[in-house]
Every structure is written in structure tokens, then in C-alpha cells.
DRENTORTOR-202337 format. One line per field, with one value per residue: x, z, y of N, C-alpha, C in turn. Coordinates in steps of 0.05 Angstrom, whole numbers, plus 5000, padded with zeros to 4 digits. Layout:
<atoms>
n_xx <- X;...
n_zz <- Z;...
n_yy <- Y;...
ca_xx <- X;...
ca_zz <- Z;...
ca_yy <- Y;...
c_xx <- X;...
c_zz <- Z;...
c_yy <- Y;...
</atoms>
This chain:
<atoms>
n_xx <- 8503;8519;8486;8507;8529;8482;8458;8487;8476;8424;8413;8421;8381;8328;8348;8340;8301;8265;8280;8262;8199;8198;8205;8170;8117;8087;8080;8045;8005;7986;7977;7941;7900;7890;7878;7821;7797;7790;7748;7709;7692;7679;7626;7623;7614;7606;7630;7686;7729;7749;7747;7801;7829;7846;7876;7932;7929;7939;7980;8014;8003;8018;8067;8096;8080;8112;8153;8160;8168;8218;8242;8245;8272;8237;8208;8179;8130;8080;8025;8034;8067;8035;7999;8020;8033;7976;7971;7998;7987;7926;7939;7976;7932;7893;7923;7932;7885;7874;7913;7935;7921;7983;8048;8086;8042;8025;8073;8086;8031;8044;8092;8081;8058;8104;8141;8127;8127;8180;8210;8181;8196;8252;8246;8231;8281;8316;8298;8312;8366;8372;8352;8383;8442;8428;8418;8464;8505;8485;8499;8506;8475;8487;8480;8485;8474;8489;8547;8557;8549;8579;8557;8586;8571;8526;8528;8510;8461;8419;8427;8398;8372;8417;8428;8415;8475;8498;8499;8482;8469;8412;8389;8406;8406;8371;8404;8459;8454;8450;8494;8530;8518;8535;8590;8600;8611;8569;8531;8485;8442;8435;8439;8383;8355;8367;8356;8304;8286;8285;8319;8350;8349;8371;8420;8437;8444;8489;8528;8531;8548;8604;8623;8614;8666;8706;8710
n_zz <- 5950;5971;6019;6016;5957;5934;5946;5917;5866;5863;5878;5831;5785;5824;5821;5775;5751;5786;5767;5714;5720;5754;5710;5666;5688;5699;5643;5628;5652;5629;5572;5590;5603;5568;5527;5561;5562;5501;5488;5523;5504;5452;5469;5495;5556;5615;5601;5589;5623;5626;5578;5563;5583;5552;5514;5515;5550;5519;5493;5537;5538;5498;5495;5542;5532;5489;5503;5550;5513;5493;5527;5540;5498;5451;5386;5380;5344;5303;5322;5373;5357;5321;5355;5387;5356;5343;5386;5396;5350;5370;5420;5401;5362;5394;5435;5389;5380;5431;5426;5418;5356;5339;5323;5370;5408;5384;5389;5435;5460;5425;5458;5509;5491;5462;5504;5548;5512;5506;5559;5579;5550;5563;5613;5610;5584;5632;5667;5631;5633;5684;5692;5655;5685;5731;5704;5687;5731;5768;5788;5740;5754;5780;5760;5802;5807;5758;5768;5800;5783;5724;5654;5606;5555;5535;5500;5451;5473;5446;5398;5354;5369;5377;5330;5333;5346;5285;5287;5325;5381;5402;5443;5483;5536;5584;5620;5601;5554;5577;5606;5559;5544;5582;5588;5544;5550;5552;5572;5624;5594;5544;5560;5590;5541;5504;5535;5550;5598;5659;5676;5724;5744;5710;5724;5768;5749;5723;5776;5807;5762;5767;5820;5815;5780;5806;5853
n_yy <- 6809;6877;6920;6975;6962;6960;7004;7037;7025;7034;7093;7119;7113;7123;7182;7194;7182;7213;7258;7258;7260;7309;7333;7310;7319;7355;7365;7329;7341;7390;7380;7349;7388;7418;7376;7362;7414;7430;7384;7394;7438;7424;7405;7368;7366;7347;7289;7306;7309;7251;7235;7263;7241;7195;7210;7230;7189;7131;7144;7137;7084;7049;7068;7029;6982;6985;6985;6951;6891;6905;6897;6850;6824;6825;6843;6902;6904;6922;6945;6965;7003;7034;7048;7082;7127;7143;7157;7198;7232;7242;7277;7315;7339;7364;7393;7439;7451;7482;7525;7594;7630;7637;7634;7633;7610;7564;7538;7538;7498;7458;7439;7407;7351;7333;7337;7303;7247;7251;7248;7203;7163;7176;7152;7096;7088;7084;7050;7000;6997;6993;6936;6909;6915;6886;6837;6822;6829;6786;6717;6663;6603;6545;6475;6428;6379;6356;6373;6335;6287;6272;6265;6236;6232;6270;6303;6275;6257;6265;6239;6186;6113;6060;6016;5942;5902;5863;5795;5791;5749;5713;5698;5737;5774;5821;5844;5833;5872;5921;5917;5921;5965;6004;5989;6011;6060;6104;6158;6182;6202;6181;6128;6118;6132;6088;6042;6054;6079;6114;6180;6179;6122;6104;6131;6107;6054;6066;6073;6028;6002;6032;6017;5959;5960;5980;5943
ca_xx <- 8508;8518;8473;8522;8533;8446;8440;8503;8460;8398;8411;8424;8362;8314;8351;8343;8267;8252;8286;8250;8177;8190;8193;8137;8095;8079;8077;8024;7989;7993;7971;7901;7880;7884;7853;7805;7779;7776;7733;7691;7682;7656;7600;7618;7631;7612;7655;7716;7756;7749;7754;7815;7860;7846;7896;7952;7941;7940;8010;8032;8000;8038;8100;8094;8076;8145;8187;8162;8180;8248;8258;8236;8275;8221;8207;8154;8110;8066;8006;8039;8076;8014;7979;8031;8029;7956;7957;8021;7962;7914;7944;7981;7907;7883;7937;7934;7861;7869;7928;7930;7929;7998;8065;8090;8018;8023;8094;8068;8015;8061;8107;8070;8054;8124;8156;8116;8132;8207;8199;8161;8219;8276;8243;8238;8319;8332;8291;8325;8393;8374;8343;8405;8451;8426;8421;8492;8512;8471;8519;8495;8465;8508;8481;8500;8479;8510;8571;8559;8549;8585;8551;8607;8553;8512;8528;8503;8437;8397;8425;8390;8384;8436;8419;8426;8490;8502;8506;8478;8456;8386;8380;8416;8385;8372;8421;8474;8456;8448;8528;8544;8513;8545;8623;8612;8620;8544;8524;8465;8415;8438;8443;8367;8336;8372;8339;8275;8286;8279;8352;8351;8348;8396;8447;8431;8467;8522;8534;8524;8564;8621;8622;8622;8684;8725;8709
ca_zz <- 5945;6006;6018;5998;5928;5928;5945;5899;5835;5862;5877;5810;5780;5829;5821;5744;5744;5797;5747;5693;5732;5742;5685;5649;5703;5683;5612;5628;5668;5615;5559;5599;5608;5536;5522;5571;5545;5473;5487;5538;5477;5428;5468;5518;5585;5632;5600;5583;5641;5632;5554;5558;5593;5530;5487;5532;5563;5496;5486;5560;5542;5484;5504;5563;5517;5462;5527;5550;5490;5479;5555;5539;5480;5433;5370;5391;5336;5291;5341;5400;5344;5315;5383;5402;5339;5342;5412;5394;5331;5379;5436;5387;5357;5425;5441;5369;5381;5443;5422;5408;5336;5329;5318;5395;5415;5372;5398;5471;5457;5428;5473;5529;5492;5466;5524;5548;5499;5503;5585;5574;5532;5582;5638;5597;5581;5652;5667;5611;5636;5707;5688;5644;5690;5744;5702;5691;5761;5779;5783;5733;5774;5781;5773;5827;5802;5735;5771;5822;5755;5702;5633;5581;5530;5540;5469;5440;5475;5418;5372;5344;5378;5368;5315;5355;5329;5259;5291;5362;5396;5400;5471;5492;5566;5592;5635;5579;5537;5597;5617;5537;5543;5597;5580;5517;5562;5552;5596;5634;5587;5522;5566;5590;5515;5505;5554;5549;5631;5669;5683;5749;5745;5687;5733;5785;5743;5720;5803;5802;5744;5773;5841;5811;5769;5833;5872
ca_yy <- 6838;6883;6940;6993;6961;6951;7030;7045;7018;7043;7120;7136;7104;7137;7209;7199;7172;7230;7288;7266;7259;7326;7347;7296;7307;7385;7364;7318;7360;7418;7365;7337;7406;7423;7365;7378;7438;7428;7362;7411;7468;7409;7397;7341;7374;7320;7271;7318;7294;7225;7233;7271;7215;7174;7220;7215;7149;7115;7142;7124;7052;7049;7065;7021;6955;6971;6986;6913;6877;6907;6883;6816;6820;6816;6866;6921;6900;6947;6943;6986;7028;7046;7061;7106;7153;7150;7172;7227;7252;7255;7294;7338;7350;7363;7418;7454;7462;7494;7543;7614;7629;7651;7621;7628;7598;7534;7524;7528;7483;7432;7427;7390;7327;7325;7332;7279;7229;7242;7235;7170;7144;7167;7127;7068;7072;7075;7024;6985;6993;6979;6910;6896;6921;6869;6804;6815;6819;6758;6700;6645;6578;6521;6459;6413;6356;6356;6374;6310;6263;6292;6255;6235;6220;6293;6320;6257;6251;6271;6212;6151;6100;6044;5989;5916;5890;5842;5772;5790;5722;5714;5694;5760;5782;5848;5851;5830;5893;5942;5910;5921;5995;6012;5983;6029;6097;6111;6172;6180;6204;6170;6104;6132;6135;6063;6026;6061;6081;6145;6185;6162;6092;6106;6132;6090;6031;6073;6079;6003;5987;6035;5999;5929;5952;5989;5926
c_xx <- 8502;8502;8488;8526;8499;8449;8456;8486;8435;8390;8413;8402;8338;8321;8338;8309;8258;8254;8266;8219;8174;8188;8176;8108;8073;8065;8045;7999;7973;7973;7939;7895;7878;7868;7826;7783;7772;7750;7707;7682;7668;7632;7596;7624;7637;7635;7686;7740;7766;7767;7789;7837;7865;7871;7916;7963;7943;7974;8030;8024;8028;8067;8111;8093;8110;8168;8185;8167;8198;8256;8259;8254;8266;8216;8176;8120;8094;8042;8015;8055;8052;7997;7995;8027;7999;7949;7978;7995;7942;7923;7953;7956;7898;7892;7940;7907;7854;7892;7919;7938;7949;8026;8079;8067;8018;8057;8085;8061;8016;8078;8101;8066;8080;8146;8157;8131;8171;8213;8193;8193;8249;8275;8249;8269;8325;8324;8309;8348;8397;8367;8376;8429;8456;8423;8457;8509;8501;8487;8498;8499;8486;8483;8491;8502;8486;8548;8580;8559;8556;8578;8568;8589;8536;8511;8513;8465;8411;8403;8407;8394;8398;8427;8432;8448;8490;8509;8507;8466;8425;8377;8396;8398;8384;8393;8459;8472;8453;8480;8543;8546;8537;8582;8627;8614;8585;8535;8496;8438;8417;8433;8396;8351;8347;8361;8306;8271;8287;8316;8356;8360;8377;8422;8455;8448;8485;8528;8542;8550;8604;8634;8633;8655;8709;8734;8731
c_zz <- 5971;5997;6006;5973;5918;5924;5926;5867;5840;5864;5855;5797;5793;5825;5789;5738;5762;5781;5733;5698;5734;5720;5661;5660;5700;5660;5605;5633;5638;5583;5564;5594;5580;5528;5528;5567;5522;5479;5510;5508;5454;5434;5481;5548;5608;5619;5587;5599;5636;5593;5543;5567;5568;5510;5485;5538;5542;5494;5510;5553;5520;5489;5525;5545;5506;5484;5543;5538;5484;5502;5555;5513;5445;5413;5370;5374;5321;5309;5359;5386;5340;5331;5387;5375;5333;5367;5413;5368;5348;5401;5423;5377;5364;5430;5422;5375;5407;5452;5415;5375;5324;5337;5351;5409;5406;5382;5432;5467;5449;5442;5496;5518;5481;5485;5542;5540;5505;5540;5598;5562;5552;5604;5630;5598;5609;5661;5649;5614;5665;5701;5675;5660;5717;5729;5691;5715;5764;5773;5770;5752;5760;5784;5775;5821;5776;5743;5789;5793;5734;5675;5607;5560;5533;5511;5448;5449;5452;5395;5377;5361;5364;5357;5338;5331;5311;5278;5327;5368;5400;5430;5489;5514;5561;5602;5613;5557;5551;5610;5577;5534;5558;5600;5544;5524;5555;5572;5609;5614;5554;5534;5569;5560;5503;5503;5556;5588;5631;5681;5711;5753;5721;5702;5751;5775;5736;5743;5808;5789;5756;5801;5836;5796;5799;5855;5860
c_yy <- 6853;6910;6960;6990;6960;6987;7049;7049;7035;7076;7134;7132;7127;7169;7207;7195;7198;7254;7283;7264;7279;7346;7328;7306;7337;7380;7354;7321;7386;7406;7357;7366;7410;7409;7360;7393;7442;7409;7381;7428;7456;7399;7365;7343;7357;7298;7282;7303;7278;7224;7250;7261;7198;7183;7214;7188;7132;7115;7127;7090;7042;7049;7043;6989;6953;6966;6943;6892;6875;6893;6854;6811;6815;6848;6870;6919;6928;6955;6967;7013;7052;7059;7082;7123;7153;7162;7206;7239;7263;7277;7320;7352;7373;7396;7439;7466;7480;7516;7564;7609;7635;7635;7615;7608;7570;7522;7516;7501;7454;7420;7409;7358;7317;7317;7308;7254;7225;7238;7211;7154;7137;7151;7108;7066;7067;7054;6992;6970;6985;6943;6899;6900;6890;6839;6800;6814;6784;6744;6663;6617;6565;6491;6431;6387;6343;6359;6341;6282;6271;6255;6247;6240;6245;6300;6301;6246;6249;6254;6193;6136;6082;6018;5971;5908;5865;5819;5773;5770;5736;5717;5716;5773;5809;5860;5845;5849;5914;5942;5926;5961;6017;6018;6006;6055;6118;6138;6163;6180;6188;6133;6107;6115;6098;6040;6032;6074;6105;6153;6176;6141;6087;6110;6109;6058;6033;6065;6047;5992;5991;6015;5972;5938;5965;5962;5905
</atoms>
């Protein structure tokens, strides 16, 4: 990928994570202090500060766990649900208790931790769609050495092994059932589970077997 198609993908991303930073980053702002000061007015001043990231940051953890799960594919679970609307109760709490008493006042006061939350969410999508964006570019691996030995017998690896045949001689060698294996179009890893041998050594007498028959 050439730099111009790298900074093509990537300028829209950072413009879209910077818009909405500023406007979370107010919210968030707007949100601590509220909580802040209620947690100061109940009679914990020294630890207001500290106790007033907990309201917030619960919801940023939260959000931050489901958005990792959906990326991974995995379902968000009741655990990180539950954290986040325990951390959206408390912040809303938070900001009701430090509103004016009057219908403009309690809208104020809500709007910061919503804003927030829906903020929190739009990062995540872009995030979402950058990650998905790039494992579809990426050109799925090749490999080389499946293409250098191609396996007839691949779909079959996972069978049974092969009963010894009805009226097989007794005195039957190794090398007389490793020749029988082999003349039946056996691949590598079915020949492999067979013999009891490692794929290697397994190919290693296909290579063998082919040789002796070219010759």
C-alpha cells in the first residue's frame, strides 16, 4: 500500500475521532465537575476529585470492554452492559444533584453525561470501521508450501484409518504397505496418520515414490 492510499484511509479517521473529542471532551469536562461538587457538598472534599472519575470512567471502561468484543467478534456480555448503565445512573445522578431546580437546569445538567456516552460510542464506530476496513484490504497469505505439494487426499485426512485388507499375507513388510499406500493416491497427511510418521517424512516418500515412477 503506497503512502497516499495509507494517508487516504487515515485522514478521515483522525478528522472524525478529532470532531468528536471536541465535542466529548467538554462533556466530560462539564460531567467531572458536577460530579465533583456534589461528592464535595456530601462531605468528602479531599477525595471529590479522585471520587468523581469513578462515575464517568466506569462508563468510559465500559464502553471500551463492549466496543472490544464486538471487534473481536464476540457478544458484549451482561457484565460490561451492566457496568455501563451503572456508570450512565451514576453520572446522570451526579449531574441532577448538581442542577438548578428548574426544567432548563435539569436539561443542562443532563446533557454532559449524555453527550458523553453518545461521543464514546461514535469513536468506537470509527474505530470499528477502520479495523474492518483494513482486514479487508489485507491480501489473504498464500501458502507456499501447500502450493509446492498440492495433497490429493487433504479432504480426507480426518478419516479412519484403513482396515488391513481380507486375505493380506502375513509376512507383508513395511515397505510393501508404504508401496501399497502410496499406489492408492494417498496424500501427505492421510499417508502421515497411516504410517504413524510425521508429514515430512510422509512427503518425503511421496517425492521418492514419484521419482522411482518418472524414472
Amino acid at each position: 500500500m503506497s503512502a497516499r492510499e495509507r494517508w487516504a484511509r487515515t485522514w478521515p479517521v483522525l478528522l472524525a475521532v478529532s470532531t468528536v473529542s471536541a465535542v466529548g471532551g467538554p462533556a466530560a469536562v462539564a460531567s467531572y465537575r458536577h460530579a465533583r461538587d456534589v461528592i464535595a457538598r456530601a462531605g468528602d472534599p479531599v477525595m471529590a476529585p479522585w471520587l468523581a472519575l469513578t462515575t464517568d470512567g466506569m462508563l468510559v471502561a465500559a464502553l471500551v470492554v463492549i466496543w472490544v468484543r464486538r471487534h473481536r467478534g464476540e457478544a458484549a456480555g451482561r457484565g460490561p452492559w451492566a457496568a455501563f448503565w451503572a456508570g450512565m445512573v451514576a453520572t446522570i445522578a451526579a449531574n441532577l444533584a448538581a442542577a438548578e431546580p428548574t426544567v432548563i437546569g435539569y436539561v443542562v445538567a443532563l446533557w454532559p453525561p449524555v453527550c458523553l456516552a453518545i461521543t464514546l460510542e461514535l469513536v468506537a464506530l470509527v474505530a470499528a470501521r477502520r479495523a474492518s476496513v483494513e482486514a479487508v484490504s489485507e491480501p489473504a497469505e498464500v501458502d507456499a508450501e501447500a502450493l509446492a505439494d498440492p495433497d490429493p487426499g487433504e479432504w480426507w485426512a480426518e478419516a479412519p484409518a484403513l482396515a488391513a485388507p481380507v486375505g493380506e499375507p502375513a509376512g507383508e513388510t513395511g515397505e510393501d504397505r508404504v508401496a501399497m499406500l502410496v499406489a492408492a493416491g494417498l496424500g501427505r497427511r492421510r499417508l502421515a496418520k497411516e504410517l504413524g510418521i510425521r508429514e515430512h517424512e510422509a512427503r518425503q516418500l511421496l517425492a521418492a515414490h514419484r521419482a522411482e515412477v518418472a524414472a
